[in-house]
C-alpha angles and dihedrals in degrees: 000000000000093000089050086052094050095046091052093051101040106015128254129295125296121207119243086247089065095067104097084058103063091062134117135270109201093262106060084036084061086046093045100039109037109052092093089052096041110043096034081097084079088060098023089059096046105054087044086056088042106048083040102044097073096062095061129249078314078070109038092040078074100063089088098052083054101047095055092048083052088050083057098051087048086053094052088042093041085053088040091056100046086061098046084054095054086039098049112036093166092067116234093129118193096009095046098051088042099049097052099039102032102026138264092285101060088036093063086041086061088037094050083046096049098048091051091038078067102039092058088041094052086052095039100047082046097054101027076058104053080042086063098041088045086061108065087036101035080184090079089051097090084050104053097124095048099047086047090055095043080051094053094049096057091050090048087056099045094047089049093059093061143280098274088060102047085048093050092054096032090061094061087059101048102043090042085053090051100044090051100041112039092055092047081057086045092050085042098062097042084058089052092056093045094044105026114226132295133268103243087201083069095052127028116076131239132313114249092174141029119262105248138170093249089052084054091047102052090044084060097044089043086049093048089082079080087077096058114111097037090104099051091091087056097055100045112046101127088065084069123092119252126317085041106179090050100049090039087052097053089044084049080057105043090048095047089053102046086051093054086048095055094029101054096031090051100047092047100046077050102061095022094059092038102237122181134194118237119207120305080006128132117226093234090046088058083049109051084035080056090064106023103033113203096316116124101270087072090053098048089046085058089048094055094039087059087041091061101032087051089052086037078088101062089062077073095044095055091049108034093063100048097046092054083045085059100045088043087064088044085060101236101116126024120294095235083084084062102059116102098223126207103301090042095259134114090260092170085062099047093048094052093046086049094059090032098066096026079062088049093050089048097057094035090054086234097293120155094191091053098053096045093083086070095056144077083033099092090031092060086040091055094038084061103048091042089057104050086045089072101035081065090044097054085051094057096045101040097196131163114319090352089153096063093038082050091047087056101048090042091054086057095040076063115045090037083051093049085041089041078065097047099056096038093050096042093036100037093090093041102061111294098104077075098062089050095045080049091049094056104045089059092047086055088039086051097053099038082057083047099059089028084066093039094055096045092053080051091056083046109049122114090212115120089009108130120214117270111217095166111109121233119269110247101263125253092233115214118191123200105213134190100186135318117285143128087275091074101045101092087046089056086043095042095055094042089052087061110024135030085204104093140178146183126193126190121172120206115218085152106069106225091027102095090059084053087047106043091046082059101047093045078057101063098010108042093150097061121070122223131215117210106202102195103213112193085190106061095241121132097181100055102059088033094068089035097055085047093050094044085050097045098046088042097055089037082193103158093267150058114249117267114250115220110192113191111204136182123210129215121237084228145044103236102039077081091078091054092061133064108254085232095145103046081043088068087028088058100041092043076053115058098019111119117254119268135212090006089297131102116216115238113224128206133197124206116180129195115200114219113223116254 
């Protein structure tokens, strides 16, 4: 039934030969890849407005100035990027460039960065979304957290069915985003050339706080979250069809150009035709209200704004998975995160980003504005580190015209390091110390997985080990019993097929049951001798580990007894639950009990399936 369950939701299986099919044309890459790029002008505009707006029409005249240092930041990263992509065919982005070329260390500090950089994108698309949508129908206002969850599961679902599919929806979003905004910009500026642009005296309303250079500061920090996706191509380039870094590299292109376009156009006609949110109102909603009113094309533009910030998140869920693939075969988190699940996707990632940031929009009571203080942090950090790595890495290869390709980068490695201290000085106080706490704790959990799987390899390898050509000695069997019925037959079968040691243990927690049982099992087994353990405490587990280690420590042969657990299993799932778990209980504690006397005990299950 729960496989039934799972198929319907997310398809049936594909084989492994079916990989190379799943992968993206340049089309649905642009669709699966961009939203967080494209769309972070919802978020970037409105925490310029915001951080700008309190100083008067002296602090929101300057949207336009940061907006186009932003644009150039966007340029260096954009040519960065390319590069990475040519560099770095096998995808990995920031940590693989920084671990190869700077060290592990600064490598797990860009892949901590990165991890949490899509965790905060994935809750602040969702909820920068449902703001968008809330504006235009204040109803939904009061149900922000519901409608973003809703939202999440949807893209949960449709991630964990493959890449073909989330390619297919994602591109309805996205183009539907483009063909409705980028005409609005184009009718927006034909209105600012009839009509000439706005005094923002008239306008704005009044300053509550001096323009100063930290207020500046913090409005370009805060605008700088317009910068995050740029590098999911990056990341992803294996997911394109071949040849995959060229075709990764002209999307790269396509993507970079079309964010400078709405970025900059909606930020100017913004500020040019002097354009001011009203309460539990977007900025971009006054604006495209400012041009459209309240026809349907304004309604239609929030729609699709919703549309693309609500599939901004699968960027993250297309990169989030396969970085934490690529450190899980690094070894530095657990290589469940590695496994390609039915669909061929990394289905252990997608499902841990999706509670992950269901559980941020939850604490965060689904506010975009409220979560921004975390961001841009570990992106900058990552855009640094990524950078330098190759820097480093033109230097090494020394290919044609590597000092140029290591200039650029260089230049980047630069302006993203001066912008790195920006946002962490204006943002520190706001929120972001916790991105940095966050970043370290996953370095140090990184590394503790890392030597937890060196020195397990160590334990396990076969290296110094001489040769045992000593055979085994025959088992002492021991049988936990719970009574005598056919259930319990192959177990009895089983052991005297491979001992002649046997042994039966029953333990009374019922005073006056053993004599019932023992006169049964003389019956049918007369050649095996029983134990009754009274336990005046109820407990089956206890006597029974102290009669195994008495035994054991009493015959010093070499070994621990064999366990035999006979087990019956219902026809049905849920006639488990009708049943006390007795046997796993003892499964469980043998298990993971620690070895005695230098040996380890060897435990054997023997089910018997009870008929429908």
């Amino acid at each position: 039934m729960i496989n039934r369950i799972k198929h319907l939701l997310i398809g049936s299986p594909l084989p492994t030969d079916k990989l190379g099919e799943v992968r993206l044309n340049k089309i649905r890459a642009l669709a699966a890849f961009s939203p967080d790029a494209l769309s972070s002008i919802a978020y970037a505009n409105q925490e310029i407005y915001l951080g700008l707006v309190v100083a008067g029409a002296a602090g929101l005249a300057l949207s336009w100035p940061i907006g186009l240092a932003i644009t150039g930041l966007l340029i260096i990263l954009a040519i960065s990027y390319y590069q990475t992509i040519h560099g770095y065919p096998s995808g990995g982005g920031s940590y693989i460039v920084a671990r190869s070329n700077l060290g592990t260390i600064p490598g797990l500090i860009a892949a901590a960065a990165l991890l949490i950089d899509y965790l905060l994108t994935a809750a602040v698309s969702l909820t920068a979304g449902v703001e968008a949508i809330a504006s235009a129908f204040p109803v939904l206002w009061p149900y922000r957290i519901y409608v973003a969850l809703l939202i999440l599961l949807a893209l949960t679902l449709a991630n964990l069915r493959g890449l073909r599919e989330t390619g297919t929806l994602m591109a309805f979003p996205v183009y539907l985003f483009l063909f409705t905004y980028l005409p609005m910009l184009v009718y927006g500026l034909v209105r600012l050339y009839i009509d000439g642009p706005q005094d923002l005296a008239a306008v704005a309303p009044p300053s509550m706080v001096p323009l100063t250079l930290v207020l500046v500061l913090h409005a370009f920090s805060t605008g700088c979250t317009a910068l995050t996706g740029i590098e999911a191509i990056s990341n992803g380039v294996p997911a394109f069809r071949p040849p995959e870094s060229k075709n990764a590299g002209r999307t790269l292109i396509v993507m970079a150009v079309l964010m400078g376009i709405l970025f900059l156009g909606s930020i100017g006609l913004t500020q040019f035709l002097g354009v001011v949110a009203g309460p539990q109102e977007t900025i971009l909603s006054a604006l495209a209200r400012e041009l459209l009113d309240n026809s349907p094309a304004y309604y239609l533009i929030q729609i699709s704004t919703l549309l693309i910030l609500a599939v901004a998140a699968n960027t993250s869920f297309a990169d989030f998975p396969r970085v934490s693939a690529i450190l899980a075969r690094d070894g530095f988190l657990p290589r469940q995160f590695s496994q390609i699940g039915d669909r061929l996707v990394f289905a252990n990632g997608i499902v841990i980003l999706s509670l992950a940031t269901g559980l941020l929009i939850i604490i965060f009571g689904g506010d975009s504005h409220a979560l921004i203080p975390l961001f841009a942090v570990g992106v900058f950090l990552a855009f640094t580190l990524s950078q330098f790595g190759m820097v480093v890495h033109w230097s090494k290869l020394r290919d044609k015209n590597w000092r140029l390709k290591a200039f650029a980068n260089g230049l980047g490695a630069i302006l993203t390091s001066i912008t790195l201290a920006i946002v962490g000085y204006s943002k520190f106080l706001h929120g972001a110390w916790l991105t940095i706490i966050f970043i370290g704790i996953l370095v140090i959990t990184f590394l503790a997985i890392r030597r937890h799987y060196q020195e397990v390899a160590r334990q396990l390898s076969l290296r110094g080990l001489p040769p045992d050509i000593r055979p085994a000695p025959r088992p002492r069997i021991v049988i936990p019993i719970s009574g005598v019925h056919r259930g319990i037959i192959d177990a009895v079968d089983f052991a005297r097929a491979i001992s002649s040691d046997v042994t039966g243990v029953y333990v009374e927690i019922d005073p006056g049951q053993a004599d019932n049982v023992r006169k049964t099992w003389e019956r049918w087994f007369p050649d095996v001798p029983l134990v009754t353990l009274s336990s005046p405490y109820r407990s089956i587990i206890g006597p029974l580990l102290k009669y195994l280690d008495e035994t054991d420590l009493q015959h010093h042969d070499g070994q621990l007894a064999t366990v035999i657990l006979p087990e019956f299993i219902p026809a049905r799932w849920w006639h488990a639950l009708l049943h006390n778990q007795t046997t796993w209980m003892i499964k469980t504690a043998l298990l993971y009990r620690r070895r005695t006397l230098g040996y380890q005990r060897v435990i054997i299950d023997i089910p018997y399936h009870l008929r429908k």
